[in-house]
DOKOL-139182 format. One record per residue (C-alpha): residue in one letter; x, y, z. Coordinates in steps of 0.001 Angstrom, whole numbers, plus 524288, in hexadecimal, padded with zeros to 5 digits. Layout:
% residues N
AXYZ/...
This chain:
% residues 114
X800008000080000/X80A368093880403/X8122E806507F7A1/X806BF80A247F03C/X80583816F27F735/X812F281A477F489/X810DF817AD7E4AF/X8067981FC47E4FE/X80D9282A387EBF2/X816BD828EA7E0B1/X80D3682B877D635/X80A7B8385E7D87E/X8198B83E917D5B9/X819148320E7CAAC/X80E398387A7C2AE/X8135B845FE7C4C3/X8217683F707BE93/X81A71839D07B38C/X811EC846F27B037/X8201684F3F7B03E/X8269D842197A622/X8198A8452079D2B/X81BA6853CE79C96/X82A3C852C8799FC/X825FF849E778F80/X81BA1850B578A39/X826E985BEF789C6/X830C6851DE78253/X8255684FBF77918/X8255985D7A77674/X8334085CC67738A/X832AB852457688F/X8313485B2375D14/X83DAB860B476126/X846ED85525763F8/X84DC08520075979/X8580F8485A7544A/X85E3584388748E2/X862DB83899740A3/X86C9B835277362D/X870A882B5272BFE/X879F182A3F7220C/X8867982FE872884/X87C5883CD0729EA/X8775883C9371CDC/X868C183D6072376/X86721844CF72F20/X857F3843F673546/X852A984B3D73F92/X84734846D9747D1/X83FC084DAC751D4/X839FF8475F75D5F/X82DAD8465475789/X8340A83BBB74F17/X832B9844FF7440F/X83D1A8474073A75/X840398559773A86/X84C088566072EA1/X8531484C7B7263D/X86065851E572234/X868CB84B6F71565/X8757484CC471475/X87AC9852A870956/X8829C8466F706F4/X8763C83DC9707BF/X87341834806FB52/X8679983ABB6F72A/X86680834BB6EC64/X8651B826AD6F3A9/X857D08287B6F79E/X8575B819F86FBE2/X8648B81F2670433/X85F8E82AE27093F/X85235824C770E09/X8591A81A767162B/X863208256971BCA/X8562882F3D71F47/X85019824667244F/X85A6F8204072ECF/X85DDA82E1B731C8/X84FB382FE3735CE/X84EE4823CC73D8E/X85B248278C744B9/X85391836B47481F/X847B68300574DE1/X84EAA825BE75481/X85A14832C2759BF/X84BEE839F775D8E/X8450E830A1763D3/X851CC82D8576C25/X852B983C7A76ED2/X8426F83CC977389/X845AE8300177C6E/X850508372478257/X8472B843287844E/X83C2683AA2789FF/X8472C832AB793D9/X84A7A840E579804/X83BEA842DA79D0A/X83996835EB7A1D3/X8468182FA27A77D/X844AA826D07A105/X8364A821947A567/X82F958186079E1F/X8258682106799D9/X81AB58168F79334/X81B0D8125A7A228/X8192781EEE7A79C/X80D5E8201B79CF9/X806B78158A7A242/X805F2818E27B077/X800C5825867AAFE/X7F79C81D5E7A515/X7FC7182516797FD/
């Protein structure tokens, strides 16, 4: 019984924890259109940028790049842009870490009941 008491005493500064994560997130969200990162392939023949919407924001050729090897050039633009999304999305999960220490936060959804 008296553990139980003491959990719930816990829950109050617990929910009031979790309600300051959300609005640092919801400020990180805010943020995502503004994170960027970028990717190259080809020695820097393509240079992407992504933002942290997962958007791709420029796509830069080299002045060296075969464009005239479209078959080339598709398979370069291709990796440099998987390499900027997979450079932003490692950027946003350090941003999120940053907010949560790293809390498991599909956890903390569900004792929200989110």
């Amino acid at each position: 019984m008296f553990d139980q008491l003491k959990a719930l005493a816990q829950l109050g500064p617990m929910m009031a924890k979790a309600k300051e994560m959300q609005q640092k997130m919801q400020e990180v969200q805010a943020k995502l259109p503004m994170l960027k990162a970028t990717g190259q392939s080809g020695g820097g023949l393509v240079t992407v940028t992504a933002n942290g919407l997962l958007e791709i924001e420029s796509i830069v050729y080299a002045t060296s790049a075969p464009l005239t090897d479209t078959e080339l050039l598709a398979d370069l633009t291709r990796a440099a842009v998987n390499q900027a999304i997979k450079n932003v999305q490692a950027v946003m999960q350090r941003e999120m870490e940053e907010v949560t220490g790293g809390m498991d936060m599909g956890a903390l959804r569900g004792m929200l009941g989110q």
